[in-house]
C-alpha positions in Angstrom: 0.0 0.0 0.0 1.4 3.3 -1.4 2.5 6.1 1.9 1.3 9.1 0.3 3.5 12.9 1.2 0.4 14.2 2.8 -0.6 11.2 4.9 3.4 11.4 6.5 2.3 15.4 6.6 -0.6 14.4 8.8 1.3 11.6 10.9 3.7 14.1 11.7 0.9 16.6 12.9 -0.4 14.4 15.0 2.8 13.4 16.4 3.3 17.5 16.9 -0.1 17.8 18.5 0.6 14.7 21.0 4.3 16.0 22.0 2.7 19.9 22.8 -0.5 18.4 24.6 1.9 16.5 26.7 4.2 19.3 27.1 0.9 21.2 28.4 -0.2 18.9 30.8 3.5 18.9 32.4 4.2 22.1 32.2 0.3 22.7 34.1 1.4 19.8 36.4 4.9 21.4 37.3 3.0 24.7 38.1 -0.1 23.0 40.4 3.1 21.2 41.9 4.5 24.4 42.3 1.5 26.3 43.5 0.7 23.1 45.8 4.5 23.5 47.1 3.8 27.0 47.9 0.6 26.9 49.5 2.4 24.7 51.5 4.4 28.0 52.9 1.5 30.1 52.7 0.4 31.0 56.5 -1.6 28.7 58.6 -5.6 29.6 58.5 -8.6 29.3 56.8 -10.3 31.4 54.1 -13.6 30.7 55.1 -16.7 30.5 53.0 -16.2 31.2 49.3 -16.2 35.2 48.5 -16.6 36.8 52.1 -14.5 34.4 53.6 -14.6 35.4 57.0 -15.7 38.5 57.1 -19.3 38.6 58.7 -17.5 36.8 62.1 -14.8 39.1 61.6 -16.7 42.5 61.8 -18.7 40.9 64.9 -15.7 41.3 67.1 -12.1 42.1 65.3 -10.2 42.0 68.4 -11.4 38.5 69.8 -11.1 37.2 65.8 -7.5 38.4 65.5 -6.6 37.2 69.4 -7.9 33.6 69.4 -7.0 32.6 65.7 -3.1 34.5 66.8 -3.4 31.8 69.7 -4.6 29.0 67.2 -1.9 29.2 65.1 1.3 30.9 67.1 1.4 33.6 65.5 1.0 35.0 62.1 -2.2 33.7 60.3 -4.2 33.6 57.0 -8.0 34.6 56.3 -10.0 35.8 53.7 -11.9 39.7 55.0 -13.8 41.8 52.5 -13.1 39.6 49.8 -9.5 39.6 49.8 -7.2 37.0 50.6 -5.5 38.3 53.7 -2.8 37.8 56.3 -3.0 39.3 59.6 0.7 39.3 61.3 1.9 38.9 64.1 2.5 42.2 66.4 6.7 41.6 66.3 8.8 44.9 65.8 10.3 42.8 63.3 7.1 42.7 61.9 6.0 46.2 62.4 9.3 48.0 60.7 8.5 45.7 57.6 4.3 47.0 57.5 5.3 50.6 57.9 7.6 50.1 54.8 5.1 49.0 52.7 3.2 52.0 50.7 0.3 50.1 49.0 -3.1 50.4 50.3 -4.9 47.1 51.5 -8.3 49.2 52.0 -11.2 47.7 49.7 -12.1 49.6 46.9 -15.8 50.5 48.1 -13.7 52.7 51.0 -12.4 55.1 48.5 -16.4 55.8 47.4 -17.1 56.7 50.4 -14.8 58.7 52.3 -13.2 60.1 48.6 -11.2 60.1 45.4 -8.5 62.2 46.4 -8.7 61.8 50.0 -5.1 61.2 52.1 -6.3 58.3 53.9 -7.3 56.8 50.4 -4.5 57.6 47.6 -1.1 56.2 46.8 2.5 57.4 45.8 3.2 60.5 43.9 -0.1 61.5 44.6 -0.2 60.8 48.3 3.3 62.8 48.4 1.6 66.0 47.2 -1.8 65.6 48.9 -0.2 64.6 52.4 2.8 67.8 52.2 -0.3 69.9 50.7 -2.6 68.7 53.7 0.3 68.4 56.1 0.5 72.6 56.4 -2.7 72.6 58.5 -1.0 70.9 61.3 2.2 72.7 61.7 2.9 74.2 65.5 2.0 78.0 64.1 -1.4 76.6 63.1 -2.0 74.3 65.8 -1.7 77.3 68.4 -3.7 79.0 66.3 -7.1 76.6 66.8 -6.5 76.2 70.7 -8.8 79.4 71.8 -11.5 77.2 69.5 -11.1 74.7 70.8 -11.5 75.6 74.5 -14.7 77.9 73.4 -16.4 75.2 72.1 -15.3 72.3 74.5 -16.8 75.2 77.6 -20.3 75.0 75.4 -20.6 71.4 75.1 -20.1 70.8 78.4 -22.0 73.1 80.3 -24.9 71.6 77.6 -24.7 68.7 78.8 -24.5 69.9 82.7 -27.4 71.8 81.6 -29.6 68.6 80.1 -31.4 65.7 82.0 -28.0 64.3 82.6 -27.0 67.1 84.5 -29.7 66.8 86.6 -28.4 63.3 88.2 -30.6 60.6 85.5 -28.7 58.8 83.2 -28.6 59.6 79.7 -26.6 57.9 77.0 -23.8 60.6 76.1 -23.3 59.0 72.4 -25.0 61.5 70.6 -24.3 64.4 72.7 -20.4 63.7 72.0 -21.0 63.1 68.4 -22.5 66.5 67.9 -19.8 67.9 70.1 -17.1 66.0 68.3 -18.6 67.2 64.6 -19.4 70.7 65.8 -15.3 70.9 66.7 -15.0 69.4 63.1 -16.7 71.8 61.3 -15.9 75.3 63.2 -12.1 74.3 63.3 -11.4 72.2 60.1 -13.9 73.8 57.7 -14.0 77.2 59.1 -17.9 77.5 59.5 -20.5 78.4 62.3 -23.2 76.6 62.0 -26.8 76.8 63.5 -27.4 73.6 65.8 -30.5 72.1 63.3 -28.0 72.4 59.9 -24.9 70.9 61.9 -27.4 67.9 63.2 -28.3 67.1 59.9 -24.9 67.2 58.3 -24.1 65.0 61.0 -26.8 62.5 60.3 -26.0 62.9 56.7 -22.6 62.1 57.5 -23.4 59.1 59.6 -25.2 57.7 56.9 -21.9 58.1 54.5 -19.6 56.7 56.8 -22.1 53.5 57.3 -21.0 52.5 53.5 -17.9 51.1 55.2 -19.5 48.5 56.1 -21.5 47.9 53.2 -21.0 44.3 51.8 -23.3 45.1 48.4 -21.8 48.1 46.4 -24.8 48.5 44.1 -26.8 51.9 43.4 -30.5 49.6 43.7 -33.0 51.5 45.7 -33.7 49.9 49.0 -30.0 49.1 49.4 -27.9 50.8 51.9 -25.1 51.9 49.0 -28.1 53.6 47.4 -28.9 55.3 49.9 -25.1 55.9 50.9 -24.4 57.8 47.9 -27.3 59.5 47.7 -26.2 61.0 50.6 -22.9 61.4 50.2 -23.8 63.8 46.9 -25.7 65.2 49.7 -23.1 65.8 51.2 -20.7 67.4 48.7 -23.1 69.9 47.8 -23.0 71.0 51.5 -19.5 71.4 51.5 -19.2 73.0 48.4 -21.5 75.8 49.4 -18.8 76.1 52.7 -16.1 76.0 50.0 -17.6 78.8 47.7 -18.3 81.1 51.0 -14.9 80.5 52.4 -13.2 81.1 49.0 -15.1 84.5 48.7 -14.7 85.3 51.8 -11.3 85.0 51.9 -11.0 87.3 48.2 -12.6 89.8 50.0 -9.5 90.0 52.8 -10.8 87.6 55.2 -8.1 86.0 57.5 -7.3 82.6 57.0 -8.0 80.8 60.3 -9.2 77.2 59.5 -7.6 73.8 58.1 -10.1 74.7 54.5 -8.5 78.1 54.5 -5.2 76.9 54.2 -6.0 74.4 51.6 -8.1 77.3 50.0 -4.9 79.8 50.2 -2.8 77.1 47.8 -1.2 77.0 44.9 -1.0 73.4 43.9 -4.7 72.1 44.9 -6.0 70.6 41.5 -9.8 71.8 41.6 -12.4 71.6 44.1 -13.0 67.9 43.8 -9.1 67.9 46.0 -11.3 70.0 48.5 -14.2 68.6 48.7 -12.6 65.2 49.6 -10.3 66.8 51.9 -13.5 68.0 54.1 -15.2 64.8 54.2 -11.7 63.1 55.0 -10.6 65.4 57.8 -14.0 65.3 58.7 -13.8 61.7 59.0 -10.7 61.1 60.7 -11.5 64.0 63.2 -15.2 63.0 64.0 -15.4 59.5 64.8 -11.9 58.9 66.3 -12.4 61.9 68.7 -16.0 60.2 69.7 -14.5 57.0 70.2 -11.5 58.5 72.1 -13.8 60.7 74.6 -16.5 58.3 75.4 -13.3 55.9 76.0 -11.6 58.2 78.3 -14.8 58.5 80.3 -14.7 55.3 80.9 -11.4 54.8 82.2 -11.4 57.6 84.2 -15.0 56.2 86.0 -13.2 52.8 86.5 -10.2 54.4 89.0 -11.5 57.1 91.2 -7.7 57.4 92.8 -6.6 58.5 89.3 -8.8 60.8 88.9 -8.4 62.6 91.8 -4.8 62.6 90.8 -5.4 64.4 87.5 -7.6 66.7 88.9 -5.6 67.6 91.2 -2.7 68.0 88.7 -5.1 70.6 86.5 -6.1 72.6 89.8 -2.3 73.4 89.8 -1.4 74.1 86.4 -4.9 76.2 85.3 -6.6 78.6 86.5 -9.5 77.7 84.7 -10.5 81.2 83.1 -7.8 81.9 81.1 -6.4 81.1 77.5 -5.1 77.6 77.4 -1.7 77.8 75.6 0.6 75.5 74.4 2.3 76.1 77.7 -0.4 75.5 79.4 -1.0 71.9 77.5 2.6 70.8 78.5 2.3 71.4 82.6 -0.2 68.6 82.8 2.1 65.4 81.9 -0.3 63.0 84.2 -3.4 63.7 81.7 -1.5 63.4 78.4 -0.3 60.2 79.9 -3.5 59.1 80.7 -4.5 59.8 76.9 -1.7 57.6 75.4 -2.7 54.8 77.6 -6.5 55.3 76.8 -5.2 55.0 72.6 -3.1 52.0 74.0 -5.9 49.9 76.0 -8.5 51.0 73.6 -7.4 52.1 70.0 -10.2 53.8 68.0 -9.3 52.5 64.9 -7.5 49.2 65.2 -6.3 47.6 62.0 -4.3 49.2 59.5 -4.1 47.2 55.7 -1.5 47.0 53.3 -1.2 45.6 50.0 2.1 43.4 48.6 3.2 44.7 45.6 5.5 41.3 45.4 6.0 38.0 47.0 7.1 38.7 50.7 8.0 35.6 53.2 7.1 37.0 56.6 7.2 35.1 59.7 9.0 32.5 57.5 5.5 32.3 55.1 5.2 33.0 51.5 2.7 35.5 51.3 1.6 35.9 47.6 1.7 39.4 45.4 -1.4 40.9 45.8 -2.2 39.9 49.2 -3.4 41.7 51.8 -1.3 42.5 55.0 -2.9 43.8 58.3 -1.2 45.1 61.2 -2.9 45.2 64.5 -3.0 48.3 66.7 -4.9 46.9 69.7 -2.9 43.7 69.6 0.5 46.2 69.5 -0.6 47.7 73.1 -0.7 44.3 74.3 2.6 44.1 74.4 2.9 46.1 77.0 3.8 44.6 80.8 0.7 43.3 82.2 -1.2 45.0 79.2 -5.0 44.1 80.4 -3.6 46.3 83.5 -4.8 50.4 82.6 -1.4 52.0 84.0 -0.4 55.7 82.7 2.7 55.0 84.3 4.0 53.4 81.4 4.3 56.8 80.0 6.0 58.7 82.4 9.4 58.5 83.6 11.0 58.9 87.1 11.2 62.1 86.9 7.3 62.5 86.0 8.3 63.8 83.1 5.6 62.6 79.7 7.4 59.9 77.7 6.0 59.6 74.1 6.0 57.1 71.7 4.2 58.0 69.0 6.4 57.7 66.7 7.4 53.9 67.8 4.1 52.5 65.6 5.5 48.5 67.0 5.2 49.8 70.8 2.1 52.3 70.3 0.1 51.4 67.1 -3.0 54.5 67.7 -1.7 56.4 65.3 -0.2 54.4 62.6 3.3 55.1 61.1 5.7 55.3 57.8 5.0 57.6 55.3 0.9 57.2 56.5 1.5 58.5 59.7 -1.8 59.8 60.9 -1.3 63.3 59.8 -3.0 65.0 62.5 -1.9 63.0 65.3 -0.9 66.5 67.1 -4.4 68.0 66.8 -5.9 65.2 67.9 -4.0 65.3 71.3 -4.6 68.8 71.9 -8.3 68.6 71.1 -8.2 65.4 74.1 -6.1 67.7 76.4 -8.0 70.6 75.7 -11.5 68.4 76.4 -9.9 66.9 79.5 -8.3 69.7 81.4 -11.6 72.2 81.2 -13.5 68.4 81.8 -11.4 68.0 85.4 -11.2 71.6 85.8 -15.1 72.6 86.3 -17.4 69.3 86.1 -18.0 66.0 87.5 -19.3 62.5 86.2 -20.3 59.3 86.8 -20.5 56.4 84.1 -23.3 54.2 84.9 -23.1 51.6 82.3 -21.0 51.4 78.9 -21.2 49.1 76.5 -18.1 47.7 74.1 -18.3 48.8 70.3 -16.0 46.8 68.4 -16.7 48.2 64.2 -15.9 49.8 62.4 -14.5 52.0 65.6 -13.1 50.4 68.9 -14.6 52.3 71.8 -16.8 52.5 75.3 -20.3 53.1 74.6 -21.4 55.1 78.1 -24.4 56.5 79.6 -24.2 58.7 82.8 -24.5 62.1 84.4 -22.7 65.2 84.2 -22.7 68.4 86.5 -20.4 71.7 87.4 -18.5 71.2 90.2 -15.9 74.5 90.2 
């Protein structure tokens, strides 16, 4: 039987085809090998259910997820949160140095809708260079000195309203919402400039509330009925508020006004690329100077409630350096190293915000684990302050030394993880201590309080719910 050309043509095909299929199905073996092999490093853990992995027992109670899975597996673990694949580490300073280096953000995409474009907390490198050195000139020491009498004025009016409500007159009340509208009030008048009447700030505030709530949002779909409808309905809300503020400010200001809050200074740049930059920058300082300082506040109430002896101490301490009438200064702030000890250990036992997330731009082995590009990393600033010696213990000791002098270490993000570090730094972490100082000195000064229940609030903030009562007492 005669071999024809173009049936040796075709046996040779076929021979072609057979050698690449089975060069195929190695070379997928060798890399299933190889990803099995990895996986092998990969962190211990689970990723939970398919999609949200873990995330719904996660946002229950971050704190207890994070401490008993850390105990489960020694250390360093893997899980899947907000549909990410994601590796919480293990609070070593070994561990810390290496987070703090990393510049990539591990915050979920929906986070950038809500709190902003442009916003610091939100942006990456070169942009986060230029918006951070554009929004860092609202905190240097000139300007900080500048917002203290405003400060003071409007910590004097929120107390003496509260002395002044049902709480003051000895029943109970819960104190959430009177801080929140004290907390956004201080927000508005000192960040954005702007005096509000009390109905338009309480619905900004609502308006606000609603916006933030998108953080937790686990459906980011514009469907009526949905919360993320709703939350950007809102938000628009929102801008439109502050672009009003941003217009009056702006004109204001051409007319020979004098700059005197954080918008002005944005407003009096050079290199702030249209007013979407400014708009974001509201609802982020807003943000970051709202709900932390709630957190912080209703937290320190509740530490000072829980040791009497201390607080007599601190008062005491305020009795001697202020006289409680005049114009609290920057000298003033630093003659009361008891109270801004007690602050530091209130961020320590109870962090406001107590994760920070960062994304691996390559393959990292941390902990000896291979931790894939891509993958989220989390750092843990409540699980930082338990480092500390006996760190259930509430001791503002730690942060003083023998000579009772204030000891700070803010800017040691392994040893005291409130305020984050690296290059993302919380940029205000100044003005965030002088509004706490300014709140507790003129708090110890002239009133008293009792706590009579608070409750724990673990998301998205970390903080002591409280009820109580609140009266003059000097």
């Amino acid at each position: 039987m005669a071999i024809t050309r173009s049936s040796l043509g075709l046996a040779k095909a076929s021979k072609s085809l057979a050698a690449a299929a089975c060069g195929a199905l190695a070379l997928a073996a060798l890399l299933a090998w190889r990803r099995a092999r990895r996986a092998r490093r990969w962190p211990p853990g689970s990723f939970g259910w398919p999609l949200i992995g873990q995330t719904i027992e996660y946002m229950k109670d971050p704190g207890a997820f994070r401490i008993s899975r850390h105990a489960e597996h020694g250390g360093t673990f893997k899980t899947s949160l907000l549909f990410s694949p994601t590796v919480l580490i293990s609070p070593i300073e070994a561990n810390g140095k290496f987070f703090f280096s990393l510049k990539a953000l591990g915050w979920p995409y929906w986070f950038k809708l809500v709190i902003g474009e442009t916003a610091l907390p939100m942006i990456e490198d070169p942009m986060h260079k230029r918006i951070r050195t554009l929004n860092g000139r609202a905190f240097i020491d000139a300007q900080l000195d500048s917002y203290l009498p405003q400060l003071q004025e409007l910590t004097a009016k929120h107390l003496n309203l509260w002395a002044a409500g049902k709480r003051g007159q000895g029943q109970p009340c819960d104190l959430y919402f009177d801080i929140k509208l004290y907390a956004f009030d201080m927000a508005q008048t000192v960040i954005l400039g702007v005096d509000m009447p009390v109905e338009r700030a309480d619905r900004l505030m609502r308006l606000f509330t609603t916006v933030t709530s998108g953080l937790k949002a686990l459906i980011h779909v514009e469907i009526p009925g949905l919360l993320w409808h709703k939350v950007m309905s809102c938000r628009r809300q929102l801008v439109g508020e502050y672009q009003e503020v941003i217009n009056t400010r702006r004109e204001q200001l051409r007319l020979g006004s004098k700059p005197t809050s954080m918008l002005d200074i944005m407003l009096t740049a050079d290199d702030v690329n249209g007013d979407v930059e400014l708009q974001d920058f509201c609802i982020a300082m807003v943000f970051a100077g709202h709900d932390t300082t709630l957190a912080t506040m209703q937290s320190t109430l509740y530490w000072l409630s829980k040791q009497p002896a201390v607080l007599a101490e601190l008062r005491q301490e305020v009795l001697e350096a202020w006289d409680g009438s005049s114009q609290l200064t920057r000298e003033t702030l630093g003659k009361v190293p008891k109270v801004r000890a007690f602050i530091q250990e209130v961020w320590r036992m109870t962090p406001p915000v107590v994760i920070a997330s960062r994304r691996l731009e390559e393959e990292s082995v941390i902990d000896g684990y291979v931790v894939p590009k891509g993958w989220k990393v989390n750092y843990s600033a409540a699980l930082v302050g338990q480092k500390a010696e006996q760190p259930n213990e509430f001791r503002m000791g730690r942060y003083l030394d023998s000579s009772g002098h204030f000891v700070d270490q803010t800017f040691e993000p392994w040893n005291f993880g409130a305020f984050g570090g690296g290059s993302r730094m919380c940029v205000g972490y100044k003005f965030a201590r002088d509004e706490m100082l300014v709140f507790m000195i003129q708090l110890l000064r002239h009133f008293s309080f009792t706590v009579a229940s608070a409750q724990a609030v673990k998301f998205p903030f970390n903080y002591w719910r409280v009820s109580g009562t609140f009266s003059n007492c000097l």
